[in-house]
C-alpha positions as CSV (number, residue, x, y, z in Angstrom):
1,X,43.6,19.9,3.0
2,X,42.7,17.6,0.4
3,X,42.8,18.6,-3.3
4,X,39.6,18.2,-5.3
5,X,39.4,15.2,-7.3
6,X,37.5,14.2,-10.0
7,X,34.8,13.3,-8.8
8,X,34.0,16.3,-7.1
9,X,34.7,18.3,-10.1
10,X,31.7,15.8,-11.4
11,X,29.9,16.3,-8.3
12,X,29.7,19.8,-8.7
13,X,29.1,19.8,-12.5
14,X,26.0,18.0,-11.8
15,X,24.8,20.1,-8.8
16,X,25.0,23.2,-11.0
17,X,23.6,21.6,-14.1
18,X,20.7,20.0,-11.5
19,X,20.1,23.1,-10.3
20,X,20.2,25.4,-13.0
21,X,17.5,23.0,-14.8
22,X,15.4,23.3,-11.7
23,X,14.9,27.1,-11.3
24,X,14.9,27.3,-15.0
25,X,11.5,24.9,-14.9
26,X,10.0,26.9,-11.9
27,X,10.5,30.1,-13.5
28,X,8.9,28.9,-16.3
29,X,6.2,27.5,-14.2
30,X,5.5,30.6,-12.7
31,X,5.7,32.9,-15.6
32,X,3.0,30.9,-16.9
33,X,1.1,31.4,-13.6
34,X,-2.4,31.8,-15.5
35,X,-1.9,29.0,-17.7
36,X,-1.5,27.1,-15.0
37,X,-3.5,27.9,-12.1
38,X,-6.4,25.4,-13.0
39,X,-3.8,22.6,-14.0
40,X,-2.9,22.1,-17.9
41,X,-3.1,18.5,-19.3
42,X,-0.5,17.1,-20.9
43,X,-1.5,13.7,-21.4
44,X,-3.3,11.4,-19.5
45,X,-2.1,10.9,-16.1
46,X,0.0,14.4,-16.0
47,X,-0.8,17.8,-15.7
48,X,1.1,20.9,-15.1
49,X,0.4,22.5,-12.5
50,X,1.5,25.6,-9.9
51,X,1.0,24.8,-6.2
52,X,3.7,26.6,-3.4
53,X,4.5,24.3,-0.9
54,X,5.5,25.8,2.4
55,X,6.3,22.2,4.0
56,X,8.7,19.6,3.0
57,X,7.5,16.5,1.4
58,X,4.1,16.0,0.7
59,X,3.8,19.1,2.9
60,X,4.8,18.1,6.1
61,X,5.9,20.6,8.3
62,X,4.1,23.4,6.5
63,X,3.7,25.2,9.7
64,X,7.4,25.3,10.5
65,X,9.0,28.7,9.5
66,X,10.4,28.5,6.2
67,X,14.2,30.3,8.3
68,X,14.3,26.8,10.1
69,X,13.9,24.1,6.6
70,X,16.0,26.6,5.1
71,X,19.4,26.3,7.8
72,X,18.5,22.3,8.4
73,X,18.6,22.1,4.1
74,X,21.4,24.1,4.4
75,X,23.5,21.8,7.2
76,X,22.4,19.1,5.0
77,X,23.5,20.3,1.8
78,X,27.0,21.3,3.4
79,X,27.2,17.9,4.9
80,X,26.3,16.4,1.2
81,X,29.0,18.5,-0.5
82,X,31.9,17.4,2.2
83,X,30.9,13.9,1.1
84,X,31.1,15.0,-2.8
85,X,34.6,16.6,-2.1
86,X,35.9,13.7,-0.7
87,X,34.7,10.8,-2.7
88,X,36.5,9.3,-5.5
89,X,33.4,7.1,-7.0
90,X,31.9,8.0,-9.8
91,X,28.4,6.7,-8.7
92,X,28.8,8.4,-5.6
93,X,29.7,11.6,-7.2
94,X,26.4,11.1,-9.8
95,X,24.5,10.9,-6.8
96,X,25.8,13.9,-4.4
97,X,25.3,15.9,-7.2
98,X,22.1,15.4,-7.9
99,X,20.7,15.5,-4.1
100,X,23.3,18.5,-3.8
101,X,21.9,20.6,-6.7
102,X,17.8,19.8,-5.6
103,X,18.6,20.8,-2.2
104,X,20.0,24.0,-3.1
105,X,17.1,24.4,-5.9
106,X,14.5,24.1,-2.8
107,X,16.5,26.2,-0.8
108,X,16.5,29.1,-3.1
109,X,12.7,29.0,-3.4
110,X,12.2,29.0,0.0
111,X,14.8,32.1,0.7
112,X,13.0,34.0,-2.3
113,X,9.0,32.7,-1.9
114,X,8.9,31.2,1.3
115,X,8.0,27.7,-0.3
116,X,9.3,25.4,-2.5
117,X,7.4,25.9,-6.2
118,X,6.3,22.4,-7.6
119,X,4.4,21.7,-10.9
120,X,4.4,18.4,-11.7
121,X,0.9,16.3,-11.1
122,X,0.7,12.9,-11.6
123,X,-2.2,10.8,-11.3
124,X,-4.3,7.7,-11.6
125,X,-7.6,8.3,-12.3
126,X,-8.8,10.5,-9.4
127,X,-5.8,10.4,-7.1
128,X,-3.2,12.8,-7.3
129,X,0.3,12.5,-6.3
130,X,1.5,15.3,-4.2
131,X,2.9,17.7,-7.2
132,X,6.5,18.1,-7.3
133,X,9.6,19.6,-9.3
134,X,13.0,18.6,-10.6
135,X,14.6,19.4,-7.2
136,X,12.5,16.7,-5.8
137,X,13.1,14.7,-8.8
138,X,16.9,15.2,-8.5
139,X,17.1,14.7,-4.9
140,X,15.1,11.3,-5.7
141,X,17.1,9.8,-8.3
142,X,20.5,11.2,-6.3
143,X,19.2,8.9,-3.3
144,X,18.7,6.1,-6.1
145,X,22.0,6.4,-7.6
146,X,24.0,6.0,-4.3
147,X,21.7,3.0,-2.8
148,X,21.9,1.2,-5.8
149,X,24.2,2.0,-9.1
150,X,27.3,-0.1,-8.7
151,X,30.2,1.7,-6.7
152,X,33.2,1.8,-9.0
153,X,36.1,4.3,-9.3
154,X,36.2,6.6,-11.9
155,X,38.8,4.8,-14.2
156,X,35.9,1.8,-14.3
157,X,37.6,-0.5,-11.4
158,X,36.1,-2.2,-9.1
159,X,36.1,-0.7,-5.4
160,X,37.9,-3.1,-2.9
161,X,36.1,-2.3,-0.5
C-alpha cells in the first residue's frame, strides 16, 4: 500500500477545513431560522436565505429518496478521496479537497434532514439564482481548481507529463 504523501495530507486538511466551514454556516443558517424565513438583504443582489433542498442541483431529482443521493455522494466521495491519496500535485490536491469536503458537507445534511440546507440567494433584479451553500461553493471552485490552476508538484516543478 502506498504511504500518504503530502498532498493528501493537504487534501485532507482542506476537506476538513471545507467541511467544517460548511456545517458551521448551515447551522448558523438554521439557528437563525426566523430571521431568515422571508430572506434577509444583505446588499443589493444577495440575500440570506433558508430553503431545504431535497434534490441535487438546482433541485433535480427532488423526488429521488434522499438513501439513494446519499450512497451515490458517498461512492463519489470515496472515489474523490482515492484520487486525493494518490496524487502528488498540489493543484490537484487543492481541488480534491475542496469537492471532497462539500460532498461530505451535503451528505451530512442529507443523513440528518433529508436535504441539503442552502442560504445563499443571488440575484439580478427579479431573477433568482437557485440558493446555495459553501458545500456547493466548495465543490464548484474544487472542479475549477483541477480544470484549470496549473498542475505542478508540490516543490513548484513543473509536471512532465
Amino acid at each position: 500500500m502506498k504511504r500518504p504523501t503530502f498532498a493528501s495530507a493537504v487534501a485532507g486538511c482542506i476537506a476538513v477545513a471545507a467541511f467544517v466551514t460548511d456545517q458551521a454556516t448551515k447551522a448558523l443558517a438554521s439557528a437563525n431560522a426566523e430571521a431568515l424565513a422571508g430572506g434577509l438583504g444583505v446588499f443589493p443582489g444577495f440575500n440570506l436565505v433558508l430553503h431545504r433542498n431535497s434534490g441535487v442541483s438546482f433541485g433535480m431529482l427532488s423526488d429521488v429518496s434522499p438513501f439513494i443521493l446519499v450512497a451515490l455522494a458517498l461512492v463519489i466521495a470515496a472515489w474523490l478521496a482515492v484520487l486525493a491519496f494518490r496524487t502528488e500535485r498540489s493543484s490537484d490536491a487543492v481541488g480534491y479537497g475542496l469537492i471532497l469536503g462539500g460532498a461530505i458537507g451535503n451528505v451530512a445534511d442529507r443523513v440528518r434532514f433529508g436535504g441539503v440546507t442552502d442560504f445563499l440567494d443571488f440575484y439580478i433584479g427579479e431573477s433568482h439564482w437557485p440558493a446555495f451553500n459553501l458545500a456547493d461553493t466548495a465543490i464548484f471552485f474544487g472542479v475549477v481548481v483541477l480544470l484549470f490552476w496549473p498542475r505542478r508538484h508540490l516543490r513548484g516543478q513543473n509536471e512532465a507529463t
